[in-house]
N, C-alpha and C positions, 0 to 999 in steps of 0.2 A: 431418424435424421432430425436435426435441431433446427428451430426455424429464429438464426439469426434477427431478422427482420421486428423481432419482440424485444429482443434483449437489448438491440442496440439506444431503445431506450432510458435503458436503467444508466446511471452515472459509473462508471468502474474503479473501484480501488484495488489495488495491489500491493503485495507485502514483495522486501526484499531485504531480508536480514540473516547474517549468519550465524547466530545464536542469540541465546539470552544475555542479559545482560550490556552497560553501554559501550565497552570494549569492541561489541558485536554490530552496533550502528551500520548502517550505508548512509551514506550522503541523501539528504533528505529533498533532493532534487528530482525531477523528472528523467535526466539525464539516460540513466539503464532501463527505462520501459521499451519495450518493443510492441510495436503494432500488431493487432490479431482482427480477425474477425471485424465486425464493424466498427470496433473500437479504434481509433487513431490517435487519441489522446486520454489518459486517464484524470481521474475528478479525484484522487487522492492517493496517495500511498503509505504503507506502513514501513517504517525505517531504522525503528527498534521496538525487542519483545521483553516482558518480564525483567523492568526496569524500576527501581525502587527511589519513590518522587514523595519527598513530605510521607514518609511511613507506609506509603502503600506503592501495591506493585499495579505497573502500566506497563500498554502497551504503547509504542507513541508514532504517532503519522506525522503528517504533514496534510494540509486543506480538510482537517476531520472535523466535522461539527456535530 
């Protein structure tokens, strides 16, 4: 069993993207997270994968530092 009660201090990101490339974007909004666990809001999200910015490839969030 997992003991929530530790994790719920860590910050949560989450991806949601439906492929590579920028075609494959989500809106870079909070808007599609869903609540789990002690999590109620998350501290970033990822919004596109394997995206090609100034010659190199990213991934790209949103609140990522």
């Amino acid at each position: 069993m997992y003991n929530f009660s530790v994790a719920s201090f860590s910050p949560l990101r989450y991806w949601n993207v439906f492929g590579p490339g920028p075609m494959a974007e989500t809106p870079s909004d909070f808007k599609d997270y869903r609540a789990f666990g002690p999590w109620k809001t998350p501290s970033s999200k990822q919004f596109g994968q394997q995206e090609s910015v100034c010659g190199q490839t990213l991934n790209r969030c949103s609140n990522c530092s």
